[in-house]
N, CA, C and O atoms as a GROMACS GRO file, in nm:
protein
  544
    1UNK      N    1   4.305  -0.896  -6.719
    1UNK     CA    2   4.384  -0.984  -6.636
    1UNK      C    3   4.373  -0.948  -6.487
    1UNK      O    4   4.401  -1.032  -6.403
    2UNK      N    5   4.338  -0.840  -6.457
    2UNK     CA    6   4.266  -0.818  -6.330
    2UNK      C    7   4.173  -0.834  -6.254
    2UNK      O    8   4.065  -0.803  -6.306
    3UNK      N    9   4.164  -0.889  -6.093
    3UNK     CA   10   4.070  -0.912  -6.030
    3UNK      C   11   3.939  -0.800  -6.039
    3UNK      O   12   3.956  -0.679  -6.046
    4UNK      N   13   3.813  -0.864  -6.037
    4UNK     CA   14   3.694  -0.775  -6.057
    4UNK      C   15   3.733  -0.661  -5.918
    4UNK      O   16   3.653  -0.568  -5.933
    5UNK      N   17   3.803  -0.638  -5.819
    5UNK     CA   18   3.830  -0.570  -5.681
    5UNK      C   19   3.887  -0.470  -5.747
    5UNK      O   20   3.846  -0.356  -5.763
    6UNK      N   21   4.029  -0.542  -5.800
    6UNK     CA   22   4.111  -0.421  -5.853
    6UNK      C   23   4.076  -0.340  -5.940
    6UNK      O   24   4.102  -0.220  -5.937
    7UNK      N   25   3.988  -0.425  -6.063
    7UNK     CA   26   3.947  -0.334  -6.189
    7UNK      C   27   3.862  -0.187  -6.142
    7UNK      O   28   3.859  -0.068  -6.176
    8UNK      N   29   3.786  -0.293  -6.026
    8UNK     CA   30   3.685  -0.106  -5.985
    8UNK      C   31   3.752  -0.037  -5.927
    8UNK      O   32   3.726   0.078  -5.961
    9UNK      N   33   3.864  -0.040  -5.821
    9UNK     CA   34   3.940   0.032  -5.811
    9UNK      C   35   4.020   0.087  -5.898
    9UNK      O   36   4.053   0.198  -5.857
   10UNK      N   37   4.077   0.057  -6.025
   10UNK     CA   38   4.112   0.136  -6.102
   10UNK      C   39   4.061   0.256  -6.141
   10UNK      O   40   4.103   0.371  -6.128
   11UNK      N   41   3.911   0.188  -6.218
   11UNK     CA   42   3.823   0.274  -6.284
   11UNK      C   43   3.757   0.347  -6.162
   11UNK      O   44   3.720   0.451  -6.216
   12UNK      N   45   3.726   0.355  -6.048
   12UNK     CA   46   3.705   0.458  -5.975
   12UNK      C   47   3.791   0.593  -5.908
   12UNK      O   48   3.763   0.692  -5.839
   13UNK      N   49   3.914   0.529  -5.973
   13UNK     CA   50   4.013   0.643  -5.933
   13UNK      C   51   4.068   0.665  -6.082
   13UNK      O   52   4.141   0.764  -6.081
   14UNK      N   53   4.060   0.618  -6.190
   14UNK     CA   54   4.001   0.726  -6.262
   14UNK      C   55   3.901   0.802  -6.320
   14UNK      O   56   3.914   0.894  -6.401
   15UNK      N   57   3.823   0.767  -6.284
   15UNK     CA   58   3.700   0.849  -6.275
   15UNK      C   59   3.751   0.977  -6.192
   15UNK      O   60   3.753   1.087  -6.248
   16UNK      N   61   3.790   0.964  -6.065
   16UNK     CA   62   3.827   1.037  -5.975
   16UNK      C   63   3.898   1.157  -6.035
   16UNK      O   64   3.867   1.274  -6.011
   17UNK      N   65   3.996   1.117  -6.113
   17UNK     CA   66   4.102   1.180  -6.137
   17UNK      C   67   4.097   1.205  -6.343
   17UNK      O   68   4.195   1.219  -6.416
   18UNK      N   69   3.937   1.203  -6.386
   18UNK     CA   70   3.925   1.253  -6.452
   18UNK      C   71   3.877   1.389  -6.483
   18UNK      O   72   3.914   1.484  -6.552
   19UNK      N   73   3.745   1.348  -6.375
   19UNK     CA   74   3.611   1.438  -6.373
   19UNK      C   75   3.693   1.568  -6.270
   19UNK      O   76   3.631   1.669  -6.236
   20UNK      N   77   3.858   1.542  -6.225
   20UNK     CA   78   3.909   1.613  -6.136
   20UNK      C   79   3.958   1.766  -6.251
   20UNK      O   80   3.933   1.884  -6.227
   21UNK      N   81   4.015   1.724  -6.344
   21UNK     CA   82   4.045   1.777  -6.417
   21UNK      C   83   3.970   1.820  -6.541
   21UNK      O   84   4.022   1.828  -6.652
   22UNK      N   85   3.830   1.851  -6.510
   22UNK     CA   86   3.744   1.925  -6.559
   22UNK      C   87   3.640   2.026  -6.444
   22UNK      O   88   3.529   2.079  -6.457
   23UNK      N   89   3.770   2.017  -6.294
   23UNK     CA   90   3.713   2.098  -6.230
   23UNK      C   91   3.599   2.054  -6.126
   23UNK      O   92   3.564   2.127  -6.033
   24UNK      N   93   3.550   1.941  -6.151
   24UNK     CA   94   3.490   1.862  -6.050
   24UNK      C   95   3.513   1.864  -5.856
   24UNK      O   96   3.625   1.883  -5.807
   25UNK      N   97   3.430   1.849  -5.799
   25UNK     CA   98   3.484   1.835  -5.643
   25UNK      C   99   3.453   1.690  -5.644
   25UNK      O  100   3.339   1.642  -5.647
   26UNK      N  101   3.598   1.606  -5.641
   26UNK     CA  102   3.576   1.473  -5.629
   26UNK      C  103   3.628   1.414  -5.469
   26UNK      O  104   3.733   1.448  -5.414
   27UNK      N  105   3.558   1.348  -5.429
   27UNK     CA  106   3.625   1.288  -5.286
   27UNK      C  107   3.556   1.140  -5.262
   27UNK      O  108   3.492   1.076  -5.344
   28UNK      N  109   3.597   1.092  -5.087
   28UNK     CA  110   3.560   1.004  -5.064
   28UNK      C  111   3.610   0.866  -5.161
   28UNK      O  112   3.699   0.890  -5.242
   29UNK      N  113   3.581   0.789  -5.157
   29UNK     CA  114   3.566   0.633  -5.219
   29UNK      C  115   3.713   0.578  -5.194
   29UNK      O  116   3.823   0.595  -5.246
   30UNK      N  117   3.657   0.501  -5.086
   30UNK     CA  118   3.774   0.394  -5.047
   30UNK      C  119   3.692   0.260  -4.947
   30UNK      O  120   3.577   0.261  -4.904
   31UNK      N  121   3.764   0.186  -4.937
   31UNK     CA  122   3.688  -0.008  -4.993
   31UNK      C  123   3.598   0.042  -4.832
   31UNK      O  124   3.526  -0.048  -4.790
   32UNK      N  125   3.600   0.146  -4.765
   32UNK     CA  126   3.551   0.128  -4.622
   32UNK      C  127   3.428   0.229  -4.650
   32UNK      O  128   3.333   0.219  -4.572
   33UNK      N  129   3.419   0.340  -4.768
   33UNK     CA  130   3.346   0.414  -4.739
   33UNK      C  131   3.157   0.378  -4.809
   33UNK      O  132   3.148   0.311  -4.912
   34UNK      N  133   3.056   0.419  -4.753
   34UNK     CA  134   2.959   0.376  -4.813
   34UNK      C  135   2.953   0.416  -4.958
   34UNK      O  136   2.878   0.330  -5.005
   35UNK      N  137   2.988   0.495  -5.053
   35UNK     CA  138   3.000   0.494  -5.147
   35UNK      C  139   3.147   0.497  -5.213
   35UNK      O  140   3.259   0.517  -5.164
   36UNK      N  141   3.102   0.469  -5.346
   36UNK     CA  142   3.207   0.513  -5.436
   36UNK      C  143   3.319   0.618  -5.418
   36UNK      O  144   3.440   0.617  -5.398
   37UNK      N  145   3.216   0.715  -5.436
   37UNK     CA  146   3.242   0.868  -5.508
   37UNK      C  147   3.130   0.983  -5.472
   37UNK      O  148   3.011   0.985  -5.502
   38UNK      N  149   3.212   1.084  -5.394
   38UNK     CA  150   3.121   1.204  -5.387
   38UNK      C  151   3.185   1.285  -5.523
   38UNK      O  152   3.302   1.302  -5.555
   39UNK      N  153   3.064   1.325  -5.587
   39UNK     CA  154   3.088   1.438  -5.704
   39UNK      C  155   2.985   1.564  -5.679
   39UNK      O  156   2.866   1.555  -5.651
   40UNK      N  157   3.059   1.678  -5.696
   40UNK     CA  158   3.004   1.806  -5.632
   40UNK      C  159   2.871   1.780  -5.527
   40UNK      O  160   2.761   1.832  -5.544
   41UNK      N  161   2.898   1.701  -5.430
   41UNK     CA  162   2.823   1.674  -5.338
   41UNK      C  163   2.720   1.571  -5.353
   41UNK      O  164   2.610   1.587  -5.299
   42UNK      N  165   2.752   1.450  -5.432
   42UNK     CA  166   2.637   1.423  -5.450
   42UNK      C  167   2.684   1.235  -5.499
   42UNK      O  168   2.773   1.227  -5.584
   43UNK      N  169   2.634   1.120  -5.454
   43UNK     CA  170   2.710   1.025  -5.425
   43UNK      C  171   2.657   0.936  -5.549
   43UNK      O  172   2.548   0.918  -5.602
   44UNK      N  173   2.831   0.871  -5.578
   44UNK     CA  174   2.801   0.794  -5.682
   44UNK      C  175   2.857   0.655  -5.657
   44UNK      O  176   2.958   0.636  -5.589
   45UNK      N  177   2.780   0.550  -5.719
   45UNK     CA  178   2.818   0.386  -5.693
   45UNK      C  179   2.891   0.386  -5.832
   45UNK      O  180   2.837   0.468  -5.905
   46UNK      N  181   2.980   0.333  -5.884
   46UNK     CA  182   3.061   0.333  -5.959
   46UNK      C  183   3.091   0.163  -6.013
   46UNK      O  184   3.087   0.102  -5.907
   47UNK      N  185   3.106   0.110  -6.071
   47UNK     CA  186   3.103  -0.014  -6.165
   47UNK      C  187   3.170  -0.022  -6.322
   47UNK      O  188   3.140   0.012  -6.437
   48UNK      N  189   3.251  -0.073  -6.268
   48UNK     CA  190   3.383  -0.112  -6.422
   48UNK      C  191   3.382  -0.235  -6.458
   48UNK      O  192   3.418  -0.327  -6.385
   49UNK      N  193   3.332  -0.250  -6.596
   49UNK     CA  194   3.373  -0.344  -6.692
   49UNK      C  195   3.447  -0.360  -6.771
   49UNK      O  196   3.485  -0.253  -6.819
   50UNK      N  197   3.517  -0.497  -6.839
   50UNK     CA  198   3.586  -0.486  -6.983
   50UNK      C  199   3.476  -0.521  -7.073
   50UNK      O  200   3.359  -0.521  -7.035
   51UNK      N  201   3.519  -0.558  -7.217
   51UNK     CA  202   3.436  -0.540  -7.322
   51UNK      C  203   3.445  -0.702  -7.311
   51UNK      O  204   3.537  -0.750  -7.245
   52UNK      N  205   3.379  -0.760  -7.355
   52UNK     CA  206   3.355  -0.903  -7.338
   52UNK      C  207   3.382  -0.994  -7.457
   52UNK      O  208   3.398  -0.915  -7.550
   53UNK      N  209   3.398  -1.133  -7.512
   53UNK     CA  210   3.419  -1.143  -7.652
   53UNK      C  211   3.286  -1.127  -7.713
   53UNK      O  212   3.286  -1.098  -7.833
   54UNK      N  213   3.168  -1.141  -7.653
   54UNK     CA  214   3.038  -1.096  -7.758
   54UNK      C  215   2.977  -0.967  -7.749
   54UNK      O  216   2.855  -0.951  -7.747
   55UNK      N  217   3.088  -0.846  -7.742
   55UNK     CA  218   3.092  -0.705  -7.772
   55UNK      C  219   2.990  -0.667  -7.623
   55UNK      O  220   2.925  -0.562  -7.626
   56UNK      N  221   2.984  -0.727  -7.542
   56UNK     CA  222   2.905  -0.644  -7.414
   56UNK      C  223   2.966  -0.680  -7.260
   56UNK      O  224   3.004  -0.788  -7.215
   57UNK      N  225   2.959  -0.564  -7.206
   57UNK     CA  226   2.992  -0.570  -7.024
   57UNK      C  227   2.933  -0.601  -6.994
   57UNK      O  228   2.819  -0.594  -7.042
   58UNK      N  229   2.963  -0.652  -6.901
   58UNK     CA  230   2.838  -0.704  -6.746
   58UNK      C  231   2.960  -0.660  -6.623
   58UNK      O  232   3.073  -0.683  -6.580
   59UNK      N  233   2.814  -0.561  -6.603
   59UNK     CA  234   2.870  -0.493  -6.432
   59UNK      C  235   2.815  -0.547  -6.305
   59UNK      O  236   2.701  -0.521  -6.268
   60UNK      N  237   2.897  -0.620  -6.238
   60UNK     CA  238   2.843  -0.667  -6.153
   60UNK      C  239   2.818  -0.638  -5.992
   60UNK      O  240   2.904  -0.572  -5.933
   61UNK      N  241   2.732  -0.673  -5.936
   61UNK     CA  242   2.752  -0.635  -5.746
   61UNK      C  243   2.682  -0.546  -5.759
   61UNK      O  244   2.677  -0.483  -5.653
   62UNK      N  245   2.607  -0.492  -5.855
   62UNK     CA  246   2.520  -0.355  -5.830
   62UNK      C  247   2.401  -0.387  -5.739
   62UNK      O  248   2.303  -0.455  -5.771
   63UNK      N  249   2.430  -0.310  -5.578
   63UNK     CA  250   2.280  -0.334  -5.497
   63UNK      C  251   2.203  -0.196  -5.505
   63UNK      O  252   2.236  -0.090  -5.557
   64UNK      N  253   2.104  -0.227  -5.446
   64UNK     CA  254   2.009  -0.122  -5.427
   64UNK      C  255   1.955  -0.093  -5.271
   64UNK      O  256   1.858  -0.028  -5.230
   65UNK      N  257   2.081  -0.184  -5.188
   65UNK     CA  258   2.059  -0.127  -5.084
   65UNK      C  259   2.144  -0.027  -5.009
   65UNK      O  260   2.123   0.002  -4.891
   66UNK      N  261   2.244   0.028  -5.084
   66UNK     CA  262   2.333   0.102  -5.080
   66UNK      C  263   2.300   0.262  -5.102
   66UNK      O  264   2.223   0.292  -5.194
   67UNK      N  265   2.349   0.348  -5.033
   67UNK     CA  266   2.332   0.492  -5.016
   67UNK      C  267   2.391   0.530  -5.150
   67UNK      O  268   2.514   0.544  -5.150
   68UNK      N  269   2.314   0.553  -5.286
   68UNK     CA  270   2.387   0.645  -5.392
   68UNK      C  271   2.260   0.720  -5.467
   68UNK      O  272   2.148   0.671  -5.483
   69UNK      N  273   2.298   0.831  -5.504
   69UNK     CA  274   2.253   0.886  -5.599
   69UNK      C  275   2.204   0.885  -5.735
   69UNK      O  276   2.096   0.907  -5.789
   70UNK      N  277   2.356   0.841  -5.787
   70UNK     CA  278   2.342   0.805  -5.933
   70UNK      C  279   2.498   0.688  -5.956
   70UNK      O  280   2.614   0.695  -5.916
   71UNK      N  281   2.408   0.569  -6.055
   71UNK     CA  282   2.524   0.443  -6.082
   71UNK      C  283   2.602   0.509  -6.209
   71UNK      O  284   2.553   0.589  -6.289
   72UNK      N  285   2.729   0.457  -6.209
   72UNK     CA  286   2.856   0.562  -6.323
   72UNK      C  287   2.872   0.425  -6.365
   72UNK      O  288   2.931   0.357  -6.281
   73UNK      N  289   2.829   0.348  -6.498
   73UNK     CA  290   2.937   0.183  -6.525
   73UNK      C  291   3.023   0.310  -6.641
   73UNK      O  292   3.003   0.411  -6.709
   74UNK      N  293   3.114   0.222  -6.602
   74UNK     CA  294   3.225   0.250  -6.639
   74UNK      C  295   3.311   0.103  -6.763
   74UNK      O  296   3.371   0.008  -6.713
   75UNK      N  297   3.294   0.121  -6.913
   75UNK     CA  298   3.321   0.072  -6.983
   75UNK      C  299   3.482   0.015  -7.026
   75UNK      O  300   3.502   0.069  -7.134
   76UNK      N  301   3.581  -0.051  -6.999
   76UNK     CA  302   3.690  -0.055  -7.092
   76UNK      C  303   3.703  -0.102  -7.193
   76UNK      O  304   3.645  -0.210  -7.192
   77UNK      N  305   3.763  -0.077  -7.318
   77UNK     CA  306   3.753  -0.118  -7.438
   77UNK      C  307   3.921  -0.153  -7.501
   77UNK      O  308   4.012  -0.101  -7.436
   78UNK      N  309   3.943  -0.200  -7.568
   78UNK     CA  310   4.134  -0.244  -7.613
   78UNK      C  311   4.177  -0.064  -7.636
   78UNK      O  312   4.296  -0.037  -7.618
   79UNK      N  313   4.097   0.038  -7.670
   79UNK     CA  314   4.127   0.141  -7.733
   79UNK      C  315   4.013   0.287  -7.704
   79UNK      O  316   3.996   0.391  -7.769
   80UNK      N  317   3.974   0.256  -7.626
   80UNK     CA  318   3.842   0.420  -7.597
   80UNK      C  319   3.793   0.300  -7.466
   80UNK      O  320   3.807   0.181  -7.439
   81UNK      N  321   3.710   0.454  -7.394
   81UNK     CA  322   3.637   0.416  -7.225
   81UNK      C  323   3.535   0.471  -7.269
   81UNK      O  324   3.529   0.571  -7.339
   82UNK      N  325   3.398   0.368  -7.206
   82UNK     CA  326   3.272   0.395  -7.263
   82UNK      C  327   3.212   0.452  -7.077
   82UNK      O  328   3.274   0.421  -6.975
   83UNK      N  329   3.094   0.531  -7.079
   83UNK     CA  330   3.001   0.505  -6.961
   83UNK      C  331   2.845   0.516  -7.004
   83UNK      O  332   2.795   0.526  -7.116
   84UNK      N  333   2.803   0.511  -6.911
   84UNK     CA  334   2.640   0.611  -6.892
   84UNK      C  335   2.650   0.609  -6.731
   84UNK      O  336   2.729   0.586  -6.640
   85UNK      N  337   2.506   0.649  -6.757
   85UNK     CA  338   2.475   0.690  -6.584
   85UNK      C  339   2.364   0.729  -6.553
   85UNK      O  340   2.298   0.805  -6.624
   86UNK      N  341   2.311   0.666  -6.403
   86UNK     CA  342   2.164   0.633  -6.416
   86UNK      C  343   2.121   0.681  -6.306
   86UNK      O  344   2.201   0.641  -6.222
   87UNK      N  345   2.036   0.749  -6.249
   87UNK     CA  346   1.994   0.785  -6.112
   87UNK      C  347   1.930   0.662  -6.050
   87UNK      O  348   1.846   0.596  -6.111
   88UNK      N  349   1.984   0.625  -5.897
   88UNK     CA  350   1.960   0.484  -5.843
   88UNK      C  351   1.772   0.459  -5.858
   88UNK      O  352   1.723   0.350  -5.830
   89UNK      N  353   1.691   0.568  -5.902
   89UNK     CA  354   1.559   0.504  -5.879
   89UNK      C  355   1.536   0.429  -6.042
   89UNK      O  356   1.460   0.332  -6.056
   90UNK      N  357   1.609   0.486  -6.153
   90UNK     CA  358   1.615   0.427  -6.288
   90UNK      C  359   1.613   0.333  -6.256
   90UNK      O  360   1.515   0.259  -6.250
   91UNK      N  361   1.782   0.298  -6.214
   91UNK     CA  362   1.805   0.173  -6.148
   91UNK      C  363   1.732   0.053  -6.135
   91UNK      O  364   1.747  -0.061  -6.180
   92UNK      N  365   1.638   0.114  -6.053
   92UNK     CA  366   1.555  -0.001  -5.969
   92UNK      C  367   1.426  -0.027  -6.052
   92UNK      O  368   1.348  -0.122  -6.051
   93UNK      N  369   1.428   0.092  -6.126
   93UNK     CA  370   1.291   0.046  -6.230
   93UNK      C  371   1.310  -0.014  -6.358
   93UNK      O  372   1.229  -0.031  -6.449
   94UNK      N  373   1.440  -0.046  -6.348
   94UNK     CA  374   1.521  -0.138  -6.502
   94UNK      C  375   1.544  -0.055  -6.603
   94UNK      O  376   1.564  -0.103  -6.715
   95UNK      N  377   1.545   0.103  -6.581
   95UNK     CA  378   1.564   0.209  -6.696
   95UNK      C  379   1.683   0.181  -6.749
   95UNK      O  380   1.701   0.178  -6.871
   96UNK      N  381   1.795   0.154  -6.640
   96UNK     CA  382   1.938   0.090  -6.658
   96UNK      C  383   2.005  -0.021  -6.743
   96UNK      O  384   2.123  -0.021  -6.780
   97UNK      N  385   1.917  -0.111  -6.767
   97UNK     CA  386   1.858  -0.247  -6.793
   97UNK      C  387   1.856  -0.370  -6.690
   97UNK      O  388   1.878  -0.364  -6.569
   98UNK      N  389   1.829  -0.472  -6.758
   98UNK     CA  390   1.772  -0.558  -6.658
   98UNK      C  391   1.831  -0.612  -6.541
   98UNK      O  392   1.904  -0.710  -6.559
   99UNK      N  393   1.815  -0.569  -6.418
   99UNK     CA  394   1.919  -0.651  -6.326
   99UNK      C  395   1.843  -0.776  -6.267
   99UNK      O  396   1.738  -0.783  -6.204
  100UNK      N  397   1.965  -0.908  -6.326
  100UNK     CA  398   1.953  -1.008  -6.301
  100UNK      C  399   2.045  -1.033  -6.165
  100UNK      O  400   2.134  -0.954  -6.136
  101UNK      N  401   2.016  -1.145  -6.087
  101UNK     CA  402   2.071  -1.198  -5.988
  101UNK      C  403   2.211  -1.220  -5.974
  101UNK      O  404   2.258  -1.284  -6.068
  102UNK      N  405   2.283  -1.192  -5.898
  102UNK     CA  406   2.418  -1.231  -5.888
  102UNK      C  407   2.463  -1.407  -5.884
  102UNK      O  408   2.545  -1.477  -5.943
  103UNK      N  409   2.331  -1.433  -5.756
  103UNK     CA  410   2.354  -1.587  -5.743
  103UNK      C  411   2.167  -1.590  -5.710
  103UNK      O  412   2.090  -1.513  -5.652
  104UNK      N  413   2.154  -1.712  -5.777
  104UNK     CA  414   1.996  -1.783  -5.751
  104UNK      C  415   1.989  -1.783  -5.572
  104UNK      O  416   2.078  -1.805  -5.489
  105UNK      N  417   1.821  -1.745  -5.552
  105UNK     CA  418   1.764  -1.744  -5.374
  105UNK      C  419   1.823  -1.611  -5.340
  105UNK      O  420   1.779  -1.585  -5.228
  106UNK      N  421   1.902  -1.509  -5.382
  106UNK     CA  422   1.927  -1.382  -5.310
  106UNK      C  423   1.880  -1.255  -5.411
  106UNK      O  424   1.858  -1.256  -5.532
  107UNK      N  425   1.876  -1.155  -5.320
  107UNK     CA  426   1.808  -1.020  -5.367
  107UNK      C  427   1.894  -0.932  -5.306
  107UNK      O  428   1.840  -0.870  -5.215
  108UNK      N  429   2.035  -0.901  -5.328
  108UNK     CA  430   2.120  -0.813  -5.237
  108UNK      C  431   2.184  -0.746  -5.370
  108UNK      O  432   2.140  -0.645  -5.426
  109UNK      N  433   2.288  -0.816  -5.406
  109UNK     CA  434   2.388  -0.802  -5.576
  109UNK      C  435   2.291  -0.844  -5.676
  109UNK      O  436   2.219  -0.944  -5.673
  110UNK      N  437   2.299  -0.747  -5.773
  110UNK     CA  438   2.246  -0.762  -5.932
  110UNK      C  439   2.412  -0.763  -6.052
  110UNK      O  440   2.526  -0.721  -6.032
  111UNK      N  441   2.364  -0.814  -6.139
  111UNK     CA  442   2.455  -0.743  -6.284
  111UNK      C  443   2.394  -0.731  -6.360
  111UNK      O  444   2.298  -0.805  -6.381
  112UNK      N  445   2.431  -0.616  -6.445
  112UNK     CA  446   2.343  -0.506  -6.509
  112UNK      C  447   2.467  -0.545  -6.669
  112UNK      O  448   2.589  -0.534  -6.662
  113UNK      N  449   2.382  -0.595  -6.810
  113UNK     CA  450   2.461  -0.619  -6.894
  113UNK      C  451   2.442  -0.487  -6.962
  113UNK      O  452   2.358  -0.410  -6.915
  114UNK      N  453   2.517  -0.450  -7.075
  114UNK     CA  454   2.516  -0.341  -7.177
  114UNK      C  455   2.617  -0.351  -7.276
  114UNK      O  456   2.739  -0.356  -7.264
  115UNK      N  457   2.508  -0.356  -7.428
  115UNK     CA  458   2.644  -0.327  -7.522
  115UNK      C  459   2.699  -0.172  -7.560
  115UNK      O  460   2.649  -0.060  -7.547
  116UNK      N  461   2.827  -0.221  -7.615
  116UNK     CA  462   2.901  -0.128  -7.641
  116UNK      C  463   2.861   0.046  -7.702
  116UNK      O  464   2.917   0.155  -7.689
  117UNK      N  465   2.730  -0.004  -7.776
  117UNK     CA  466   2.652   0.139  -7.827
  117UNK      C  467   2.565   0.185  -7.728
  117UNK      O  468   2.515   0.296  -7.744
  118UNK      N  469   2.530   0.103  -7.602
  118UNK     CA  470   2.442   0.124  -7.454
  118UNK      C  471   2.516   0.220  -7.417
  118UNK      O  472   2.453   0.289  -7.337
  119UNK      N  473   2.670   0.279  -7.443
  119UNK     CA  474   2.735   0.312  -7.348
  119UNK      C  475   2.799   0.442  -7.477
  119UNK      O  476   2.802   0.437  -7.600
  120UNK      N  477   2.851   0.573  -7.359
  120UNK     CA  478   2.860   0.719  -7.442
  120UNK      C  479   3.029   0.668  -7.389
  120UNK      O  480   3.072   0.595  -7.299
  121UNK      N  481   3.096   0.756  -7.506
  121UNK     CA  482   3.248   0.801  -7.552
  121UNK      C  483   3.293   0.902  -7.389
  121UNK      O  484   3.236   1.010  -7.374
  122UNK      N  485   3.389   0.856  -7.286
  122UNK     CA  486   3.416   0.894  -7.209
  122UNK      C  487   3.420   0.995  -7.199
  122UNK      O  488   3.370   1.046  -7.099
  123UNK      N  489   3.492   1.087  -7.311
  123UNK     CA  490   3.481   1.269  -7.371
  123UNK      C  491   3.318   1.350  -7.312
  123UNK      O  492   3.303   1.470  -7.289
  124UNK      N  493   3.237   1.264  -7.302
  124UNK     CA  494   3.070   1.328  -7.299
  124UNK      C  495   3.059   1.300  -7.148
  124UNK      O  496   2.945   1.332  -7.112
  125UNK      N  497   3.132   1.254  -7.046
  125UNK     CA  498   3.122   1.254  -6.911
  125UNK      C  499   3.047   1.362  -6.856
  125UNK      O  500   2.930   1.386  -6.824
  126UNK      N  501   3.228   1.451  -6.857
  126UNK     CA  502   3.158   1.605  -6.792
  126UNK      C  503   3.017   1.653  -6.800
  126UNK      O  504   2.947   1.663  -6.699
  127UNK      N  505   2.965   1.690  -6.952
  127UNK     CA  506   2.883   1.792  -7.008
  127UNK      C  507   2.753   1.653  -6.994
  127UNK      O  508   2.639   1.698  -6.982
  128UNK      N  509   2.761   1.539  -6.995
  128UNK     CA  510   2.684   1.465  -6.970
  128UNK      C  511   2.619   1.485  -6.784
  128UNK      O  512   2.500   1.480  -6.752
  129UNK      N  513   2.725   1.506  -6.697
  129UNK     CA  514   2.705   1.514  -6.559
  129UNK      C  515   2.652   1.689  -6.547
  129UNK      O  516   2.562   1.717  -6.467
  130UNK      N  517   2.694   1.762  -6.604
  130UNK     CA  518   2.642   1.904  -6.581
  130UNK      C  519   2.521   1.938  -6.661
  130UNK      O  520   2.460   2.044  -6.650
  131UNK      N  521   2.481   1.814  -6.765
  131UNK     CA  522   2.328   1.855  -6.826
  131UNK      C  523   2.248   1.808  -6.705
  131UNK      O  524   2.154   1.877  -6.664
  132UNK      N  525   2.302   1.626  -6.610
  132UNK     CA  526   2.174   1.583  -6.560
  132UNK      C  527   2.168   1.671  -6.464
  132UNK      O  528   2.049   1.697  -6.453
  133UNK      N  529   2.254   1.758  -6.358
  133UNK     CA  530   2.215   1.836  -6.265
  133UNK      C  531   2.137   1.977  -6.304
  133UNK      O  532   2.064   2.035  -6.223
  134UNK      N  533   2.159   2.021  -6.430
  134UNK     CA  534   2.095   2.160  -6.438
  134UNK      C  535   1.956   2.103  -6.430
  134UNK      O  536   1.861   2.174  -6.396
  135UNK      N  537   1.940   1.958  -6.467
  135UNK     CA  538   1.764   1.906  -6.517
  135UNK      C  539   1.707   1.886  -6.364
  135UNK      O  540   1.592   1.926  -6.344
  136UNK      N  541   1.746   1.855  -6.305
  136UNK     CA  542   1.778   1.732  -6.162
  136UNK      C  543   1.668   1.871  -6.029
  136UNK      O  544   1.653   1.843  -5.910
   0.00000   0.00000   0.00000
């Protein structure tokens, strides 16, 4: 029942105030700053969906002309929070999946669809974010 504005603001402040309480250095992200989310130094674009009636999100507004590191979608479900997370060059090479157009004639905003098994059990965040940096 929430505006697509508010929903990412939700889910980016909790994100914020998850990954906070597993010890994380979380900062930054507010509607003025170029990103999302700084996480232990290192910048994230952030994107919240609900679950849709044919079991998949679509995250939308994802550009690639924006200063980030790595994209966080961020899943809601009636009952569990799904994510993954993609380093912005995945991104751009459709590792993410396919980003289609926001609106026909522009190349600025994409939305990036994913079903519900596309996406890991919120619990695997942390140890998910501290495998990709030991690799990174």
């Amino acid at each position: 029942m929430l505006g697509n504005t508010n929903r990412g603001e939700i889910g980016e402040e909790f994100v914020r105030r998850y990954l906070r309480t597993f010890n994380f250095d979380v900062g930054n992200g507010n509607r003025t700053s170029r990103t999302d989310l700084q996480v232990n130094g290192r910048a994230f674009e952030v994107k919240t969906a609900s679950l849709g009636a044919k079991g998949t999100f679509q995250f939308n507004h994802v550009r690639l002309d924006r200063e980030y590191e790595y994209l966080l979608c961020l899943g809601i479900c009636p009952n569990e929070l799904r994510f993954n997370i993609w380093r912005k060059g995945e991104v751009a090479e459709g590792k993410a999946g396919k980003l289609v157009r926001m609106a026909e004639g522009q190349a600025v905003t994409y939305k990036i669809s994913k079903k519900l098994d596309d996406l890991l059990n919120i619990d695997c965040l942390p140890a998910t974010l501290r495998t990709l940096w030991s690799i990174a």
